[in-house]
C-alpha positions in Angstrom: 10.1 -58.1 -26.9 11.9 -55.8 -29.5 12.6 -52.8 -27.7 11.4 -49.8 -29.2 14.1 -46.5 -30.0 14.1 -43.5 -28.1 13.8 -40.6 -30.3 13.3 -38.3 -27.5 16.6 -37.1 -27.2 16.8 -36.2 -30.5 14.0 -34.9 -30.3 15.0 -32.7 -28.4 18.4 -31.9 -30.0 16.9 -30.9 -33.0 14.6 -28.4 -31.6 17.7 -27.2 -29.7 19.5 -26.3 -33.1 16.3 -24.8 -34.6 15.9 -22.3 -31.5 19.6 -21.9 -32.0 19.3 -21.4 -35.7 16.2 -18.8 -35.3 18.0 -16.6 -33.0 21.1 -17.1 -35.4 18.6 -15.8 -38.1 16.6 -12.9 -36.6 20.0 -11.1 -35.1 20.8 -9.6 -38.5 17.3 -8.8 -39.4 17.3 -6.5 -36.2 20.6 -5.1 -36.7 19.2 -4.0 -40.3 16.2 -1.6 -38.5 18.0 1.0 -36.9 15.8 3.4 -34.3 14.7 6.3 -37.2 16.5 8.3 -38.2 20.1 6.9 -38.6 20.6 9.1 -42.1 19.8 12.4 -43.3 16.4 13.2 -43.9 14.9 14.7 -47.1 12.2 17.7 -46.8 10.8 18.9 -49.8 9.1 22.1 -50.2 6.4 22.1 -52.7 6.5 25.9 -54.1 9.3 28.2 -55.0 12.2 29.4 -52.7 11.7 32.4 -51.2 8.0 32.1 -50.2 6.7 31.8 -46.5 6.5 27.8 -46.6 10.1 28.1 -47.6 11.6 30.4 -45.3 9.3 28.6 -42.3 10.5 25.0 -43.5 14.0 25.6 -43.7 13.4 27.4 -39.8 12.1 23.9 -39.2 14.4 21.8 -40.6 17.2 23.7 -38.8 15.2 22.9 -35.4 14.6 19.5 -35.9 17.9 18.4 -36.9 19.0 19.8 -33.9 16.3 17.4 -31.9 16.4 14.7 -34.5 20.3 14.6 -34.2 20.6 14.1 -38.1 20.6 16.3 -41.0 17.6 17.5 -43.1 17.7 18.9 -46.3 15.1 20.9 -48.0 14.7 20.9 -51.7 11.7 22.6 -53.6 10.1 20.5 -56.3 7.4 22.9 -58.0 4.9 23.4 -60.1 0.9 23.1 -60.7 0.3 24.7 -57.3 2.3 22.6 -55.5 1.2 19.0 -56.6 4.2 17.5 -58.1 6.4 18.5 -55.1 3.4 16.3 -53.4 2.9 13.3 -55.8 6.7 13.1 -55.2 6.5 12.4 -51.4 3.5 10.2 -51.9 5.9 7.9 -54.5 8.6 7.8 -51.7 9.1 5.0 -49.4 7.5 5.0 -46.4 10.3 5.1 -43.8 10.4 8.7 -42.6 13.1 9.8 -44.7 11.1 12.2 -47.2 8.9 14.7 -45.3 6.6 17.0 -47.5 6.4 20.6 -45.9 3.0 22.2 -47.7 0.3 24.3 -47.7 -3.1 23.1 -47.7 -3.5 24.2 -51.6 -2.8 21.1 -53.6 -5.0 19.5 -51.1 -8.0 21.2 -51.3 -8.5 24.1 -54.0 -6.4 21.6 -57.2 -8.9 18.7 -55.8 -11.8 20.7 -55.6 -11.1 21.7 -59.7 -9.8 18.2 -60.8 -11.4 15.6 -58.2 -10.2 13.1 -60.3 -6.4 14.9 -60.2 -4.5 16.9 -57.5 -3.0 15.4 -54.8 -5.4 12.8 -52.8 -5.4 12.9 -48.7 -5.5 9.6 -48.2 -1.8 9.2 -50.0 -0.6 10.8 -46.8 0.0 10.3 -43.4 -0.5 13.3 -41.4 1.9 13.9 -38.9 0.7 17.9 -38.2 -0.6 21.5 -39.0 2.1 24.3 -38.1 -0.2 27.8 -38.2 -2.2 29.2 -40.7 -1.6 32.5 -42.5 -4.1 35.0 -44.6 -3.6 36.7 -47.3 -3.4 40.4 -48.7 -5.5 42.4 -51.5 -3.2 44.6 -53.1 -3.6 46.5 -56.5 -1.1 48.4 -58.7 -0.6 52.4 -58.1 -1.7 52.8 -61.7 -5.0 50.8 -61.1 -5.7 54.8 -59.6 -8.1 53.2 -56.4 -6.6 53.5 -52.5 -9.8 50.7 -51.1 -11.1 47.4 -51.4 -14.5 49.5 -52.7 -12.7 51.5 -55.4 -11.4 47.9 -56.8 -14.4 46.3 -56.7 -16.1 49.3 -58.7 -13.2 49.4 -61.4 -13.7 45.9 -61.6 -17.4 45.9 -62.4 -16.6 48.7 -65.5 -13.8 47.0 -66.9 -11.6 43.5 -66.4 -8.9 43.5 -64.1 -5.6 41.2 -64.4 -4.6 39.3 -60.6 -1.7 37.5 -60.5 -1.3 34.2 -58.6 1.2 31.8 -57.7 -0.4 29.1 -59.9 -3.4 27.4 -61.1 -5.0 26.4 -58.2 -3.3 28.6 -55.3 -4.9 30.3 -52.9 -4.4 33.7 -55.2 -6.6 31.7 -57.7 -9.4 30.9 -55.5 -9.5 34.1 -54.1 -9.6 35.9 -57.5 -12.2 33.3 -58.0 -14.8 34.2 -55.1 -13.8 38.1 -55.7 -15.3 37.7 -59.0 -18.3 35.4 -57.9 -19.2 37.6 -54.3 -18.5 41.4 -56.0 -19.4 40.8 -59.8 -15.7 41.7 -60.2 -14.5 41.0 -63.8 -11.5 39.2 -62.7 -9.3 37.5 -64.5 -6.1 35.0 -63.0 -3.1 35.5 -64.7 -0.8 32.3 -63.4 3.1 32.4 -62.4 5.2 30.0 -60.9 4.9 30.8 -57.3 4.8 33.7 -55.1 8.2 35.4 -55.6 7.8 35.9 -59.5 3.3 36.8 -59.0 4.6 40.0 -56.8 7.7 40.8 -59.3 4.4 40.5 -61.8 2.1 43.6 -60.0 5.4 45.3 -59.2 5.7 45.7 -62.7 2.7 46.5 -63.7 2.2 43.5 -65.6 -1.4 43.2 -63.8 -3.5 45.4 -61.5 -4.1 43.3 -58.7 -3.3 40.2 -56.8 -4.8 38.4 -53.4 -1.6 36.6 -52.3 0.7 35.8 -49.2 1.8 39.4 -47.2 5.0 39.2 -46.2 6.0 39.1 -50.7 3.9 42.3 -50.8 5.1 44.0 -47.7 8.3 45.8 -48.4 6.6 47.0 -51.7 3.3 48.4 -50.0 5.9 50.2 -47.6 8.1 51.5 -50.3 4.8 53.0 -51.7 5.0 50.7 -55.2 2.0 48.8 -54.1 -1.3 49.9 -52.4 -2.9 47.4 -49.5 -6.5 47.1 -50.0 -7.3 44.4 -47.5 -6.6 41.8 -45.4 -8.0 38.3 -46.9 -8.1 36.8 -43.5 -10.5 36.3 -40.3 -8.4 38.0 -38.3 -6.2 41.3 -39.4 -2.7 40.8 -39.8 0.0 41.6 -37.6 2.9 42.8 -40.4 -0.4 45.2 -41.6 -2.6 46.1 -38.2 -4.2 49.4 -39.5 -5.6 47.2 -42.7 -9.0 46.4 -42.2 -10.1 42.5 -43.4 -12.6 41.8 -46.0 -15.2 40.7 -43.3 -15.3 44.4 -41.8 -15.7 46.0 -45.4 -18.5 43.7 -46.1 -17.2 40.7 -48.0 -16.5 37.9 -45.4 -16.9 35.2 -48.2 -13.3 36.6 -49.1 -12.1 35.7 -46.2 -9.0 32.4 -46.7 -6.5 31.1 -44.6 -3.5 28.2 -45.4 -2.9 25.4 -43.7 0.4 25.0 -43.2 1.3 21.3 -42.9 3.7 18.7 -42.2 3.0 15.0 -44.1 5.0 11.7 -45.1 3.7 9.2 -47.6 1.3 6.6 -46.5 2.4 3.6 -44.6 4.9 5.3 -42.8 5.5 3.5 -39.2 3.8 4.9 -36.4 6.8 5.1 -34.5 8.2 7.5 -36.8 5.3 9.4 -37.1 5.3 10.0 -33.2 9.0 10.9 -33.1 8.9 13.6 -35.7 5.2 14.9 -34.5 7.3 15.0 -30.7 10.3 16.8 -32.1 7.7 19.4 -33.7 6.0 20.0 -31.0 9.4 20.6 -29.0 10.5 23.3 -32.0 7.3 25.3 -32.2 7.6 25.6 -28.2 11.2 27.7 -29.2 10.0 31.5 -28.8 12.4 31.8 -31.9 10.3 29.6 -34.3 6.9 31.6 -33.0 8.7 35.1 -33.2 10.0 34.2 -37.3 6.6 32.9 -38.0 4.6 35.8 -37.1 7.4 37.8 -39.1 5.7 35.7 -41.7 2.1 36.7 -41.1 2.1 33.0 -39.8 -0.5 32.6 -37.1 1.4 29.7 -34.7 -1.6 27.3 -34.2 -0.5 23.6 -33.8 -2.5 20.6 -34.2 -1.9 16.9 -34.6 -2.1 14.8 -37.2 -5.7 14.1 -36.8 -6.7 16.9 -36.6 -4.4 18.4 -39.7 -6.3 15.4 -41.5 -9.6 16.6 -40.5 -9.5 19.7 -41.2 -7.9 19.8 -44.4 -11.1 17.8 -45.4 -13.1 20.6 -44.2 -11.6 22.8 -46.5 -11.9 20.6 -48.9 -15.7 20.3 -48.7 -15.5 23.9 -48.5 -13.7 24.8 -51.7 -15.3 22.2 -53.5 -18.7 24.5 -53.0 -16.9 27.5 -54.1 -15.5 25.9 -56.9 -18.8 24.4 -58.4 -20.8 27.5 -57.5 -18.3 30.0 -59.2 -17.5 27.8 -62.3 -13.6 27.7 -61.3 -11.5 25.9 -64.1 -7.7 24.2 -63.5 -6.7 26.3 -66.6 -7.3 30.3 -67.5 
């Protein structure tokens, strides 16, 4: 009988090689995914230096490169309210080294006027909400009223000029449900940003504005601008003796930001976690809490889930207010 040949052996020394080829293989795959981060980390900042997302995210940055052990650099990319700083970080890779710092604005108030434009929530992932901060009704000396009443009656009689930070910033919404809730004639005129929208009433370039406090503050000290009222639930620290627009009848006034922290879509979990953990860790810092209050920032952290959720709240929301006051992108 022919005897038949005994592949086994070789069998076996082939599979041998292949294990020894696959572990050959996979080592510089690994060695190519180092733990994140192993570079410097870009933040961008969606609306001019200067404001209160700026000054909070370069606080931020400074605390998180301390826990992240790398570098993060902030760089602002404006303009239309803050949605090309965000359709930037949604265009970015996915690998936790572009982190958009924003308020909720380009989310929720540029959606609610163009739901087919602005930026989209579902381009994100949501890694946190910081704190939330109100805003301030302020008009110019020349305006001749000293309350929120006297305003609201100059505005019936004749138009008044606000200036905002943009088409579709909180100023512009708020102008918006002024004009809807006290029959105000009110009418947005748009700059780019905070900064250069309180240089505007400073001026005298309009009569009023509806924008972040801690821009109007030294002014309303220095006597240049008169504080009407605070635009928030809750009256603001930086202002305590200013009533809000609730306790002088008009709680439909009433607006907070969101102040958030979000990285394009797709970006690992593992990333997420570690930069959500490092957050957490920086907003514990009585430092961080003591600046952001300086800021008429209320420190109120929540997850990423919950940053998600509820910037889809306000979306809702504003979407109501924009349909029921006739709101347009454009003056």
């Amino acid at each position: 009988m022919k005897r038949q040949p005994n592949h086994s052996g070789r069998r076996r020394a082939l599979a041998g090689i292949a294990v020894s080829s696959a572990a050959w293989l996979s080592t510089p795959a690994q060695a190519q995914t180092p733990a994140w981060p192993s570079r410097p980390i870009r933040v961008v900042v969606n609306f001019p230096a200067g404001g209160p997302l700026d000054i909070l995210a370069r606080q931020v940055a400074g605390q998180l490169s301390n826990r992240l052990g790398q570098p993060l650099a902030v760089e602002n990319v404006t303009g239309a309210a803050g949605e090309i700083g965000a359709a930037a970080v949604a265009r970015a890779q996915p690998d936790g080294y572009t982190i958009l710092m924003s308020i909720d604005a380009p989310f929720t108030i540029a959606r609610a006027m163009r739901p087919q434009g602005g930026a989209r929530i579902d381009d994100f992932s949501w890694v946190a909400m910081l704190g939330t901060s109100g805003l301030t009704v302020a008009a110019h000396p020349s305006v001749g009223v000293k309350t929120l009443a006297e305003l609201i009656a100059r505005g019936r009689s004749r138009p008044l000029n606000f200036s905002t930070a943009g088409p579709g910033s909180p100023g512009h919404l708020a102008a918006a449900v002024l004009a809807d809730a006290a029959g105000v004639q009110a009418t947005p005129i748009h700059y780019r940003g905070n900064a250069p929208a309180v240089t505007a009433l400073v001026a005298g370039e309009v009569d009023a504005a509806i924008i972040s406090t801690p821009g109007l503050l030294p002014h309303i000290r220095g006597g240049k601008l008169q504080a009407l009222a605070t635009a928030a639930t809750q009256r603001s620290p930086l202002l305590p003796d200013l009533p809000t627009v609730a306790e002088l009848g008009y709680p439909a006034l009433a607006q907070e930001s969101l102040y958030l922290v979000t990285v394009p879509a797709r970006t690992p979990d593992t990333v997420i976690r570690t930069l959500a953990t490092a957050l957490t860790e920086a907003l514990s810092e009585p430092a961080l809490k003591e600046r952001m209050v300086s800021l008429d920032l209320t420190p109120n952290l929540k997850d990423g889930r919950e940053a998600q959720a509820l910037v889809g709240q306000t979306l809702e929301r504003y979407t109501r207010i924009v349909k029921a006051t006739g709101m347009k992108a454009e003056p």
